[in-house]
C-alpha positions in Angstrom: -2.2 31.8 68.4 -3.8 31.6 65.5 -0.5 33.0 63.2 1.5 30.5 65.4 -0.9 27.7 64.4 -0.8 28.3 60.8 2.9 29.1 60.3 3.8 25.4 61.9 1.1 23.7 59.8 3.0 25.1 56.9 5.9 24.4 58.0 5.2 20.9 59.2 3.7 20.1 55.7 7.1 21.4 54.1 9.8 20.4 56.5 12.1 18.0 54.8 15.2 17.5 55.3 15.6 16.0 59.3 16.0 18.7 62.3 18.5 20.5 60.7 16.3 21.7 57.7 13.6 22.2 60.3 15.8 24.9 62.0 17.0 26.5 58.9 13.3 27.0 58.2 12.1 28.1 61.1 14.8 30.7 61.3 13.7 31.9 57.8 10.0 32.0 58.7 10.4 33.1 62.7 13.7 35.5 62.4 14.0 36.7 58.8 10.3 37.2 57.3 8.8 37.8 60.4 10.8 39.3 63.1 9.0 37.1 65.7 12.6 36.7 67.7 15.8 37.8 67.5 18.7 35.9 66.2 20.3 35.6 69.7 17.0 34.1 71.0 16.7 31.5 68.4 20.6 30.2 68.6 19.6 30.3 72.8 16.5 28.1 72.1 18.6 25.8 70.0 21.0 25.3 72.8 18.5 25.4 75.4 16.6 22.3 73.6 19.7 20.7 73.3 19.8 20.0 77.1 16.9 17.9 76.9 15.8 14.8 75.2 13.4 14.0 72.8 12.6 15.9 68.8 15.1 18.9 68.9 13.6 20.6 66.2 9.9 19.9 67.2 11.1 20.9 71.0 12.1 24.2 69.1 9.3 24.6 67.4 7.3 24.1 70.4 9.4 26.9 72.4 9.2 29.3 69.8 5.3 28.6 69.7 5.5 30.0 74.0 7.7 32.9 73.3 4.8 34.0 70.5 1.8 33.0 72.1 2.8 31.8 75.5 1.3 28.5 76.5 -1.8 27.9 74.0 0.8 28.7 71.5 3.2 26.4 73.1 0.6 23.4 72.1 -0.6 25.5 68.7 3.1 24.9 67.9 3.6 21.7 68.7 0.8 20.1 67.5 0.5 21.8 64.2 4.6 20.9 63.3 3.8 17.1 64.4 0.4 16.9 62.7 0.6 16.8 59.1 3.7 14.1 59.3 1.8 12.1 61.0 -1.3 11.7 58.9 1.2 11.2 56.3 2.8 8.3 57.7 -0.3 7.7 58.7 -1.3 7.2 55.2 1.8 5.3 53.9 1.3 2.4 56.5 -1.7 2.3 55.9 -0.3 1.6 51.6 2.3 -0.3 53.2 0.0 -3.2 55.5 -2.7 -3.2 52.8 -0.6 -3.7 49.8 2.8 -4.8 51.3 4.6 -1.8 49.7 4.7 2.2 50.3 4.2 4.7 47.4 7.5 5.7 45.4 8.9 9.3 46.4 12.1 8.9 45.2 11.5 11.2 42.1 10.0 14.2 44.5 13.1 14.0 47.3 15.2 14.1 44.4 14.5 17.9 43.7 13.7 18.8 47.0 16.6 17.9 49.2 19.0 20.1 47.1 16.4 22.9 48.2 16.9 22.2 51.4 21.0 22.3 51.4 20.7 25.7 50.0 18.2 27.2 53.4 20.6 24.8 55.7 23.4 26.7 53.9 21.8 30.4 54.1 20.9 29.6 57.4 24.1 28.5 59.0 25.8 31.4 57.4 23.1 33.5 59.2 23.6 32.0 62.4 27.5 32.1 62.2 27.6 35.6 62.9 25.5 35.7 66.1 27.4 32.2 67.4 30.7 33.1 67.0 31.4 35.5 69.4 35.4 35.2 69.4 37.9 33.4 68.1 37.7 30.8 71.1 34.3 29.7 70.1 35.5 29.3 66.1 37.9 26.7 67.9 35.4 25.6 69.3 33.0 25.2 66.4 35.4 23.4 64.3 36.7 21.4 67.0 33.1 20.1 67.8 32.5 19.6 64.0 35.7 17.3 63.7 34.5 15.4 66.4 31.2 14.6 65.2 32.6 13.6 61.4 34.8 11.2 63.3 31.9 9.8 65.2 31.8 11.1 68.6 28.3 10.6 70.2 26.4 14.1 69.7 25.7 14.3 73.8 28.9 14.2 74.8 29.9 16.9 72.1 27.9 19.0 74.0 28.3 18.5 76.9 31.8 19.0 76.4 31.3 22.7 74.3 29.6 23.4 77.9 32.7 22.3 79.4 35.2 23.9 77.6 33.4 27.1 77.6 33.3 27.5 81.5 36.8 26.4 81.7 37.6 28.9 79.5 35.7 31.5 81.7 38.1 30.6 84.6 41.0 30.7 82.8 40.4 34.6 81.5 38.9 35.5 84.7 40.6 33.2 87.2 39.4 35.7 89.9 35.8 35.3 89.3 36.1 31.9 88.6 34.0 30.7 91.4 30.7 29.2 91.8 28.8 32.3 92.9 26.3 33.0 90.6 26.2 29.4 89.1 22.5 28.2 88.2 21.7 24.4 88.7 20.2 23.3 85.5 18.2 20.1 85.7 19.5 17.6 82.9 17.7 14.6 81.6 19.3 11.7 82.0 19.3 8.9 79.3 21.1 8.4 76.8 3.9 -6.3 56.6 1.0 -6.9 58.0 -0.4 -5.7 61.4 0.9 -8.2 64.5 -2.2 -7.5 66.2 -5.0 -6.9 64.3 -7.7 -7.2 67.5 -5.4 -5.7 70.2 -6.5 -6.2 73.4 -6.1 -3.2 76.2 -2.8 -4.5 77.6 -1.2 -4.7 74.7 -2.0 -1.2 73.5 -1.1 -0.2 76.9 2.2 -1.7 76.5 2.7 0.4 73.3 1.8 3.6 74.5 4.0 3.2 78.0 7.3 1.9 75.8 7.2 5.1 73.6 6.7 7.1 76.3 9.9 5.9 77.5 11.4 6.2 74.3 10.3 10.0 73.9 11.6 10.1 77.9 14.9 9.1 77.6 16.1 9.6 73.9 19.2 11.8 73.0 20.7 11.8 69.7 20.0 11.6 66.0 17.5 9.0 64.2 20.3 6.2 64.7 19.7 6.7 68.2 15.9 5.9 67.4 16.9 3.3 65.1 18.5 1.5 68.2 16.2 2.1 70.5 13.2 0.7 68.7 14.9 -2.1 67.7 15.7 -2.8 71.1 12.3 -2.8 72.4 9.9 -3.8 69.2 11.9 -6.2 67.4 14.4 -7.5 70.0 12.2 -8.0 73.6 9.0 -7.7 72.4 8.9 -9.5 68.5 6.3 -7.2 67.6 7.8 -6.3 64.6 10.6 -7.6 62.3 13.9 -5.9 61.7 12.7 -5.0 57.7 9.9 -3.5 58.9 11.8 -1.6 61.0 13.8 -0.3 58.4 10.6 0.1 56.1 9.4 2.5 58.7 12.9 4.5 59.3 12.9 5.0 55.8 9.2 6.3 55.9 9.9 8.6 58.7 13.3 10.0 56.8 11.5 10.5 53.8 8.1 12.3 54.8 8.1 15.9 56.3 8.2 17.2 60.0 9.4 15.1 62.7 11.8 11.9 61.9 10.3 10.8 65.4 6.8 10.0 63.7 8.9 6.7 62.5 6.3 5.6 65.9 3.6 6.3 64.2 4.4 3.7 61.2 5.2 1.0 63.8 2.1 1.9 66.1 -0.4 1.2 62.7 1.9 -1.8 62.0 1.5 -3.4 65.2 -2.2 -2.2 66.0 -4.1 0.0 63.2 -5.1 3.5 63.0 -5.4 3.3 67.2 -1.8 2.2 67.3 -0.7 4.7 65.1 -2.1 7.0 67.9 -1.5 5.9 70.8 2.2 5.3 69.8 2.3 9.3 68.2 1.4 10.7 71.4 3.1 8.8 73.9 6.7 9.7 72.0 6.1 13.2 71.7 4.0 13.7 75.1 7.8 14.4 77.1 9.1 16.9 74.9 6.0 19.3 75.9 6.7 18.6 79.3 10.1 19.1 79.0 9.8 22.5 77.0 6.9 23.3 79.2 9.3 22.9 82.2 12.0 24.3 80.5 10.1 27.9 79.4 10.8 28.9 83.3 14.9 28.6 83.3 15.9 29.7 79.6 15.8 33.3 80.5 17.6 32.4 83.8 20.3 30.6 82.4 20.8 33.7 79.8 20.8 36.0 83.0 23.7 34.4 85.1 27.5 34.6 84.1 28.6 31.4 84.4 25.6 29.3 82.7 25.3 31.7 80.1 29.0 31.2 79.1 28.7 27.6 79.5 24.8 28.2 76.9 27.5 29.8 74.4 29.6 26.7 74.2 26.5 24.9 73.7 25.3 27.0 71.2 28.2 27.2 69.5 28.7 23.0 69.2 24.9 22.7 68.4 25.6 24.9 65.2 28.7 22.6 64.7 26.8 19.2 64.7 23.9 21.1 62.0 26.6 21.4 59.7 28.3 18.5 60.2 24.5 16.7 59.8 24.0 18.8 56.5 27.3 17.9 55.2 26.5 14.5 55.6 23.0 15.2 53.6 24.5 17.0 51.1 26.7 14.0 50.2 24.0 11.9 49.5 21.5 14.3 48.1 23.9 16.6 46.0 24.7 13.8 42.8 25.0 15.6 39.5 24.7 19.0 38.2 21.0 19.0 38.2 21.3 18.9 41.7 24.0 21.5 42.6 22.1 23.7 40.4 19.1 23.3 42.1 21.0 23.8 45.5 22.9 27.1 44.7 20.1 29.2 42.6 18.0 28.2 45.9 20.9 29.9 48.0 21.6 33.0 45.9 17.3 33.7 45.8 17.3 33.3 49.4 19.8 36.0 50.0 18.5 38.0 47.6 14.8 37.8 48.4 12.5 37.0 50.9 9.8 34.5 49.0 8.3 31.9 51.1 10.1 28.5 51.4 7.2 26.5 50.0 7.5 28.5 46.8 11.2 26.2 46.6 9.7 23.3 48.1 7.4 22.9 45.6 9.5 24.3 42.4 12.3 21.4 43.9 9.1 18.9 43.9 8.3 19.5 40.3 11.5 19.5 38.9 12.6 16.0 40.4 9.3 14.3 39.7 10.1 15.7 35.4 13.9 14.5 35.9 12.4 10.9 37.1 9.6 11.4 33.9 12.3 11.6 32.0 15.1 9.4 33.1 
């Protein structure tokens, strides 16, 4: 427990880069340096956490924890990944009610996202080989990946990779193409200055229960978020205006770990440091639950034909949608040749040695706060 623990509170200190960076690193650390799991396993737990909403990546992280140290490393795991993000944020809303600003970290992302294209990149390539089992699923794969560049919600992409892949199962063994054998799987369904400075015990209560339901309910990427805090903090309960909403999107985009500790900005906003955690726990309280409950059917749903068919096409569109998320990042973050530099000599030393990921973090780090110096 104790290896799981510290691994995670690296990795949660160094995890920029939104869930797909998270499970590029993770693979590195879990797969490549240590030989914790298996390839197979890992692309399994991706799809498997998939199924479910809430953090993907900090689900993974949290399932990998149990298949190390079983259940105190299932909350070793979790806790350590979501931790240093959220004293960070912590910290910046804390900047941000004070003095009405956050600092600037333009200057570090500036290096550091570049490094975290080139383990996306070395990581996909890695994965590509264990996904693709057949040249249905590479149809697959770049069918789902279309799809998502043209906007088509993420659930229903896979959902649909499921889909496909069991109806391709009947189709090349129409015999056997019954319903013996077939596993029910259990889905979720769902798609300034501090307001309050004295809150009283309703009001906190309030916050706590409506990111509960948040964490409960939420599929999707941090748009989805975006929507559903809007929804609920800015448009039904006023607690917080729609710039600092954005202010604490941004904040939760631009600090380590989970994107999902955007609640712990609005939670200080609204009502201090016990805001801050009240509103951190309640939105990632479901997704150990869910991974807690969801530890007891992965291996199942390996074992029988028809759901593991059907975990392949989920697999398989889940790797689909990383790229299409790191394509997207790598638009933004990939600007000059500083920064395609920075992104390919990370690739090439990651398949060419096996140093630590912080060692590019922080080289990425240093060189974008001297290109700001300078500029």
């Amino acid at each position: 427990m104790r290896d799981v623990a510290l691994l995670f509170l690296k990795l949660g200190t160094i995890a920029f880069g939104g869930p797909a960076a998270h499970t590029a690193m993770m693979r590195d650390e879990l797969v490549r340096r240590r030989g914790w799991v298996t390839d197979e396993r890992f692309v399994d737990l991706i799809g498997a956490t998939n199924l479910i909403p809430g953090p993907n990546s900090t689900e993974l992280a949290i399932h990998l924890g149990f298949d190390r140290a079983r259940w105190r490393g299932l909350l070793a795991a979790g806790l350590c990944f979501i931790l240093p993000a959220a004293l960070m944020v912590t910290a910046l809303a804390w900047a941000y009610v004070t003095y009405g600003q956050t600092p600037e970290v333009r200057g570090v992302l500036y290096g550091v996202v570049p490094v975290v294209i080139g383990i996306i990149a070395h990581a996909l390539f890695g994965l590509l080989r264990v996904v693709i089992k057949n040249v249905w699923l590479a149809v697959l794969a770049v069918a789902a990946l279309a799809a998502y560049l043209l906007g088509v919600n993420e659930l229903l992409i896979l959902a649909s990779g499921a889909i496909l892949a069991a109806a391709a199962r009947v189709v090349r063994h129409p015999l056997r193409g019954r319903l013996h054998g077939l596993v029910a799987v259990p889905l979720a369904v769902g798609s300034g200055h501090p307001l309050f400075p004295n809150p009283g015990g309703g009001q906190l209560w309030q916050l706590f229960a409506t990111m509960l339901k948040i964490g409960s309910v939420l599929y999707g990427s941090g748009y989805v978020l975006l929507a559903f805090l809007r929804g609920d903090f800015v448009d039904r309960l006023h607690w917080i205006t729609e710039q600092q909403l954005i202010d604490a999107v941004s904040i939760g985009q631009v600090t380590p770990g989970p994107v999902f500790t955007t609640a712990t900005f609005i939670g200080y906003v609204v009502a201090g440091p016990i805001g801050a955690f009240l509103a951190t726990v309640a939105i990632f309280l479901p997704s150990f639950l869910f991974v807690g409950l969801l530890t007891r059917l992965t291996n199942t749903i390996r074992s029988s034909p028809w759901t593991s068919v059907m975990l392949d096409g989920v697999n398989v569109t889940a790797l689909a949608l990383m790229a299409g998320v790191s394509y997207q990042l790598a638009r933004t973050a990939i600007v000059d040749p500083l920064t395609v530099a920075i992104a390919v000599v990370t690739l090439l030393l990651l398949w060419r040695t096996k140093l630590n990921n912080a060692w590019y973090i922080a080289a990425g780090a240093l060189i974008g706060l001297a290109h700001t110096l300078i500029a």
